[in-house]
N, C-alpha and C positions, 0 to 999 in steps of 0.2 A: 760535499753533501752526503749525508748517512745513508745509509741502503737497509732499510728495515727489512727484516725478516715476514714471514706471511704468520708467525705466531705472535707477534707484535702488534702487526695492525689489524687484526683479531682484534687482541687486548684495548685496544685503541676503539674499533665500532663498537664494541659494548660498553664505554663506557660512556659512548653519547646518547642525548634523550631523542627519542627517533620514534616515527611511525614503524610497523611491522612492513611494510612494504618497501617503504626508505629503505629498513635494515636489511633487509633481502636482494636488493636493487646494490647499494653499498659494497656486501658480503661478496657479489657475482664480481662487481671492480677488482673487489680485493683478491680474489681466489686467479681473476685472468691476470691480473697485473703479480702474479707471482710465478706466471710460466703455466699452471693447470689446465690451460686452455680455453677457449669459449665454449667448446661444444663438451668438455668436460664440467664446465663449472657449471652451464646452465643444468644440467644435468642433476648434480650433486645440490645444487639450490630446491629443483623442481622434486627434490625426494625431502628435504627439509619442508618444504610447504604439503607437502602431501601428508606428515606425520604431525603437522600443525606444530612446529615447533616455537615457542616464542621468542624474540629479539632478545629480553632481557634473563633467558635462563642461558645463564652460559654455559653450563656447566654441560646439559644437554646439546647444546648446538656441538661444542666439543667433541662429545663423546659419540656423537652420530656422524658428524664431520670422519674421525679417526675411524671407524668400525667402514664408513662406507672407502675413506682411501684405501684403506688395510685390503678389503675386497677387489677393488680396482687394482691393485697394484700384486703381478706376479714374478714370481723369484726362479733362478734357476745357480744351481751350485757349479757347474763347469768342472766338473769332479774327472778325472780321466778316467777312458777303459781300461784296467792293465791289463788285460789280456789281448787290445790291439793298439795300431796306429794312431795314434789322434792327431788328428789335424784339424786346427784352426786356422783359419780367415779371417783378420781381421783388417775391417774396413772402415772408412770414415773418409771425412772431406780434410784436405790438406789444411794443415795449422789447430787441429782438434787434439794430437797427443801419442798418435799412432804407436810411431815408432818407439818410444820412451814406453808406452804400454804395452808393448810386445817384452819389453826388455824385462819389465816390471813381474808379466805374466809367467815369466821363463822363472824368472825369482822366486816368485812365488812355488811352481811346481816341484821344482829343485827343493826349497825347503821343506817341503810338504811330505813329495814322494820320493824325494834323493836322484830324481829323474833330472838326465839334461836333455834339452830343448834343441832341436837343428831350426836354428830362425832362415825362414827365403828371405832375400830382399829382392822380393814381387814389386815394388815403387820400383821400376826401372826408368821412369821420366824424370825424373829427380838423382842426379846427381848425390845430393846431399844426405838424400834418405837412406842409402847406400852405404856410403860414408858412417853415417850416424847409425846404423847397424851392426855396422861393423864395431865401431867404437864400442858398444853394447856387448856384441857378442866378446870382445878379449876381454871386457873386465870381468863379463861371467863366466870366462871360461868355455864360453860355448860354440858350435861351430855355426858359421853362415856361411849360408850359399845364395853365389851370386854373381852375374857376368854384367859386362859393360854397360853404362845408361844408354836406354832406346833400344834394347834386347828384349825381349818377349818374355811379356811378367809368366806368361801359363809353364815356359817351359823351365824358366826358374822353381817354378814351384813343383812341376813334377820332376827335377834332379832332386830336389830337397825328400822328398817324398824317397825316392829311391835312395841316395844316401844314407836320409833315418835309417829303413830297412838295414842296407847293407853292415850300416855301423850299429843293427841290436837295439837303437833307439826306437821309443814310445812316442816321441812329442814332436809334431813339425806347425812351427809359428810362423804364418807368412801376414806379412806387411803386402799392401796395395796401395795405387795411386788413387787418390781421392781429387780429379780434375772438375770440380764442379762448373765451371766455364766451359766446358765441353760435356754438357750431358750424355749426350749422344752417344759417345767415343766411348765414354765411362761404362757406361748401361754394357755397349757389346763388348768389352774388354772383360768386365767382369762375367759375363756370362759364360764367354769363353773360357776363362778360370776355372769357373763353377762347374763345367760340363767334363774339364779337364780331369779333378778331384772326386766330380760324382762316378766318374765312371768306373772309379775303383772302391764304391760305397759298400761295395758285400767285404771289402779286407780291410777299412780303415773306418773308425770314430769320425766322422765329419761334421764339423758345428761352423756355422756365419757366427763372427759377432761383430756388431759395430761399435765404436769410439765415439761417445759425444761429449760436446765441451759442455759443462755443466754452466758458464755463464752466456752460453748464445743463447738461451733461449728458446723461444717459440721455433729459431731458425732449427734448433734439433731436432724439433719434431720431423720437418719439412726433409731433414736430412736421411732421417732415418726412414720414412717415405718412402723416399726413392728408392735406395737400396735394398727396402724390405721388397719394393715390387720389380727390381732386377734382379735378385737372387733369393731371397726371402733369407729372415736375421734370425738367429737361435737365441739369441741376447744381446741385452748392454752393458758395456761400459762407461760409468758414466765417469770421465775424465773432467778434474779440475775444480772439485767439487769443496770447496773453502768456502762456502756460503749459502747459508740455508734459504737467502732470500733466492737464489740461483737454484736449487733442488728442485720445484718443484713438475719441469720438465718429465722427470720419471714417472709423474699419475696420468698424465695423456699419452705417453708414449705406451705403457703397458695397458690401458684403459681400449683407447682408440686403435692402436695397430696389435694389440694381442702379445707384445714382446715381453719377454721377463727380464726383469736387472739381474746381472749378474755378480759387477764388481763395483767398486766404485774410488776413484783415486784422489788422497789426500793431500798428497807433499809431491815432493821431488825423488826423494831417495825410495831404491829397487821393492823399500820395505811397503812403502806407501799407498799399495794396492789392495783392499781389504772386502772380502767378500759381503756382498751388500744383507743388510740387517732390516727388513723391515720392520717390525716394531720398534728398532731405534729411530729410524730413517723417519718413520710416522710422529713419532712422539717430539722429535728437535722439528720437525716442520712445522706441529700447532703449538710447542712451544710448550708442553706437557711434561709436568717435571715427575 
């Protein structure tokens, strides 16, 4: 079954013969059924009917559609400080892309600043995420730190933290467990992280950001939620993102919880992490060439 895009089936209610109420009633389906949320779309509708716009100007509906997401939607560049520490947090629920986007991010800074990354592997409930860390770090050359599964993610992450220093490094990427089957556990673990990291806030760069899969969904919002009110998030990632009818997660997320996009990931390979464009990101959503 095809997965149409939300600049598709735009193109599709304009060109039926409809009352102005229909098409506004229609417009709200089509903007929730693309991930923008309920309380975003009624929203973005109830500023269309305020400007009196008509059903049959498209051209209009478009162009105030684009200027109001453009508005809604905030951006953040994840630039390092060189002159300190940086440390990032990155979080997300298990099976979103984490680890692969830690790897990605390291890639990215390496080619950017020539900087290497000390990746934690903070996932200490996960065996695997370890493992696959690890695997990451030889191919980039980089080093990770990391003791036995069911070892204490905080203290993982401040050796990494001290290591960086020791070894002249700029960058420490740490991976976390994302147990969403145990809120509860999640919420204090990471808090405990978070108080771990802030309390060295006056000598290190400290940014959250979360990892969301770009085909869950609404469930991204709900993810990113939680997390923004356990720790609060300095950005996103939006992982997984081959599909424009799947994007439009990003205008509720930045609309509703205040978060900026940061990155947004393409493919598979290290190269495939590409800092998010909004005016592109706006213009392949309504499908505006």
């Amino acid at each position: 079954m095809p997965v149409f895009s939300l600049g598709s089936k735009l193109k599709a209610l304009f060109s039926k013969s409809e009352s102005l109420d229909n098409f506004y009633d229609d417009l709200e389906d089509v903007l929730i059924e693309s991930d923008i949320g309920v309380q975003t779309s009624m929203e973005l509708i109830s500023i269309l009917k305020d400007k009196k716009i008509k059903s049959k100007d498209e051209n209009s509906v478009i162009k105030e559609l684009k200027d109001i997401i453009s508005r809604y939607i905030k951006t953040w560049d994840m630039e390092l400080e060189q002159e300190k520490l940086n440390v990032f947090l990155v979080l997300g629920v298990n099976g979103v892309g984490k680890t692969t986007t830690i790897a990605k991010l390291a890639s990215y800074y390496k080619k950017k600043y020539s900087a290497e990354s000390v990746l934690a592997a903070g996932d200490t409930f996960r065996a695997a995420a370890i493992d696959q860390l690890v695997f990451h770090g030889e191919k980039l050359g980089m080093k990770v730190i990391k003791q036995k599964p069911g070892a204490d993610p905080g203290a993982v992450i401040y050796d990494s933290i001290a290591n960086a220093k020791a070894a002249g490094k700029n960058i420490v990427i740490a991976d976390t467990a994302g147990r969403m089957h145990n809120k509860a556990n999640l919420v204090r673990e990471l808090q405990k992280i978070d108080k771990i990291v802030a309390s060295k806030a006056g000598e290190v760069n400290y940014r959250k950001v979360i990892v969301i899969d770009a085909t869950t969904g609404q469930n991204g919002l709900r993810q990113a939620e939680i997390f923004h009110e356990a720790v609060g998030i300095d950005g996103v990632i939006l992982a997984k993102y081959d599909s424009m009818s799947k994007g439009g997660i990003v205008v509720p997320v930045s609309r509703e919880l205040g978060i900026p996009i940061a990155f947004i990931g393409i493919g598979e390979k290290y190269e495939d992490l590409i800092p998010f464009d909004k005016e592109n990101y706006v213009n392949k959503l309504l499908d505006i060439c």
